[in-house]
N, C-alpha and C positions, 0 to 999 in steps of 0.2 A: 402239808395242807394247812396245820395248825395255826403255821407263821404265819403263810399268806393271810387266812382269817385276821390274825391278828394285825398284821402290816395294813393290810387293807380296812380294816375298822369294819368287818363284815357283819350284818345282821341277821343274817342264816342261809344256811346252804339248801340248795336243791339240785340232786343228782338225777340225773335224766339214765335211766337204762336202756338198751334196744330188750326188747321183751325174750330172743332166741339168744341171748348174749348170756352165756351162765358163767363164766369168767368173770364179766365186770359186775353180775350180778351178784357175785361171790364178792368180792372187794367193797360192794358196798355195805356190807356188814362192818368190814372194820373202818370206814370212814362213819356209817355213824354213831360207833363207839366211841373214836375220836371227838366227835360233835358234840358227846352227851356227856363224855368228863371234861369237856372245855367250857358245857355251858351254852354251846350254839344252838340254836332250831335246827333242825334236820328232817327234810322232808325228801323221800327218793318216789319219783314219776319213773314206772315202767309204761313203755311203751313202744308201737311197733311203726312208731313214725307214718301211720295212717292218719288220715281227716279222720276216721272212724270215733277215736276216743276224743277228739275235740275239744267237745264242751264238758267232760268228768276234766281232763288238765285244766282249761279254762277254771273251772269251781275250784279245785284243787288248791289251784297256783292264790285265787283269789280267797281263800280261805287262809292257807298259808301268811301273804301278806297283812291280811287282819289281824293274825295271832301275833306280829311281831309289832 
């Protein structure tokens, strides 16, 4: 994932989880380890792919893009 980051000139990541996903939810601890000895923004969205949470991603995503 690093390379890509790097190949691709990325500005920081954000990992989307399914909320009942505890597998990928587990993997994303060591992706943002990876992220934070590299140097990247790392922000991870759980969610359970409802309209419910919405506008918290909406805020989220946009707070996000401002810190970078």
């Amino acid at each position: 994932m690093i390379d890509m980051v790097e190949k691709y000139k990325v500005d920081g990541v954000v990992e989307v989880v399914l909320q009942a996903c505890h597998t990928f939810n587990i993997e994303a601890v060591r992706v943002q380890r990876a992220c934070e000895q590299a140097g990247v923004p790392y922000m991870k969205l759980e969610t359970d792919y409802s309209t419910n949470d919405a506008g918290q991603v909406e805020t989220r995503l946009g707070a996000f893009i401002e810190m970078l």
